[in-house]
Every structure is written in C-alpha cells, then in structure tokens.
C-alpha positions in Angstrom: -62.9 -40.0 14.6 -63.2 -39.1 11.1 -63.1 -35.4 10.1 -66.4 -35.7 8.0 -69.9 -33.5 8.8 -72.8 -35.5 10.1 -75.0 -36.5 7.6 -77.8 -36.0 9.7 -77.1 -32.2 10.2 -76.3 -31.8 6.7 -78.7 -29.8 4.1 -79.9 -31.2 1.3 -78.2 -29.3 -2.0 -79.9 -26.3 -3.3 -81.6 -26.7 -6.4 -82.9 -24.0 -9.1 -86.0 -23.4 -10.2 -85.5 -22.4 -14.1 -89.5 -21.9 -14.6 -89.2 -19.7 -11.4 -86.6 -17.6 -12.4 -87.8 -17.3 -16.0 -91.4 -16.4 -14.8 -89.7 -13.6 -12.4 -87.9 -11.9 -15.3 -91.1 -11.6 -17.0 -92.3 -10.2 -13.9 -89.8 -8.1 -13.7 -90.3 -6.4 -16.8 -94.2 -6.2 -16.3 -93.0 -4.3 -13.3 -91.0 -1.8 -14.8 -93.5 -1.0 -17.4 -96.0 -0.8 -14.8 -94.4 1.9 -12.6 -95.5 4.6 -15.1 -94.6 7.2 -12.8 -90.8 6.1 -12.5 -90.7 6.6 -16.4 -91.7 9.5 -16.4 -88.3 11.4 -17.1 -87.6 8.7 -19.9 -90.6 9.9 -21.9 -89.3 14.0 -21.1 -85.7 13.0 -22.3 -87.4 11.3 -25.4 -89.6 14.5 -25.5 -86.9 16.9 -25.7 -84.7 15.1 -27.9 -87.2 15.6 -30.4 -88.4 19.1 -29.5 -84.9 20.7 -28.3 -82.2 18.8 -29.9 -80.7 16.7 -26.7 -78.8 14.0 -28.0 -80.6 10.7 -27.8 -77.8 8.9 -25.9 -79.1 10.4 -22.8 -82.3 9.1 -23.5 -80.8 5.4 -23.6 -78.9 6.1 -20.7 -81.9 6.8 -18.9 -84.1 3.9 -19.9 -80.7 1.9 -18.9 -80.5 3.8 -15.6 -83.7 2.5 -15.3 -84.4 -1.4 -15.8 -81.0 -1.6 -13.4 -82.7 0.0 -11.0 -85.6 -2.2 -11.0 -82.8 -5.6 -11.7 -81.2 -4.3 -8.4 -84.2 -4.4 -6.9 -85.5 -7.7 -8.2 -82.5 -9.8 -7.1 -82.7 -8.3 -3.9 -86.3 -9.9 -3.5 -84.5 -13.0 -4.9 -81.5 -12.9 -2.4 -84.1 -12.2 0.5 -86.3 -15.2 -0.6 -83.2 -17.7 -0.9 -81.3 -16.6 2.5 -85.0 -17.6 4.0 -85.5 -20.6 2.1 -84.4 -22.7 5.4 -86.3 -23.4 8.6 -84.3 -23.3 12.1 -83.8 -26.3 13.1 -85.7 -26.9 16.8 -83.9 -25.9 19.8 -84.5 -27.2 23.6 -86.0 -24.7 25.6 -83.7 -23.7 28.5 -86.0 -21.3 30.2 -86.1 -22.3 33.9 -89.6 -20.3 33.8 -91.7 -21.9 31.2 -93.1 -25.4 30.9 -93.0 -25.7 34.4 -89.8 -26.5 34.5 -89.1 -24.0 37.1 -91.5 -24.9 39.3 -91.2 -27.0 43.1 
C-alpha cells in the first residue's frame, strides 16, 4: 500500500483573492474613519496638544493605537471567513430513529 493521501478526499489548494483583499483594506479604512465616536480621544489629544502643550507623540500614538485596533479586528473577520471557507463533507446518518430506519 503506498503511503500517499487519497486524491479523492484531498482539497483543492487555497487560492488568494488579491482584488478581495485589496478591496477589504479599503474597507477597512472606510471603517475606521467611519467610527467617529472611537476617534474621539484622537481629536482631544490633537486638541490639547495645541491648547495645553501635550507633546504630539501621544497624539500619534493614539491614532496608531487606533487603526491596530481596527487591523486586529479586520483579520479577525478574515481568519473567521477563511476557517469557514469549506463545506463538511456528507456524513451517513446512524440514527437508528430517523428515516425509518428504526422501525419493524
């Protein structure tokens, strides 16, 4: 017997979808400038660097702090998608009850 997989059983290789992916990174940042209410402390940081003197870096650190956040959360959405990319493949039903297999 040969030690090589069934060819039957095997999957076909994944393949990547640039236009996808490039499409969901535009997304993505359409998404983070439409959460408005999540940028909120960016624009008070901006705000008081100008009014109170806070050093800009935390300002950067912030809007950094920020589109990784929403990266995080995009390639989770992406890792969720790709793990259910394949269908189960049909199993036989062993229920004695159903299909009237159980039945005298």
């Amino acid at each position: 017997m040969d030690n090589k997989t069934d060819s039957t059983n095997a999957r076909p290789p994944r393949r990547i979808d640039w236009r996808g992916f490039f499409s969901g990174i535009l997304f993505f940042f359409f998404m983070r400038l439409d959460s408005v209410l999540f940028s909120i402390p960016i624009w008070l940081l901006l705000l008081f660097h100008f009014t109170n003197g806070l050093p800009i870096k935390w300002f950067f650190i912030a809007v950094g702090i920020y589109f990784l956040v929403g990266l995080i959360r995009y390639l989770l959405i992406i890792f969720a998608r790709w793990g259910a990319s394949y269908e189960d493949a049909p199993k036989e039903n062993k229920n004695p009850y159903s299909n009237g297999r159980g039945k005298k």
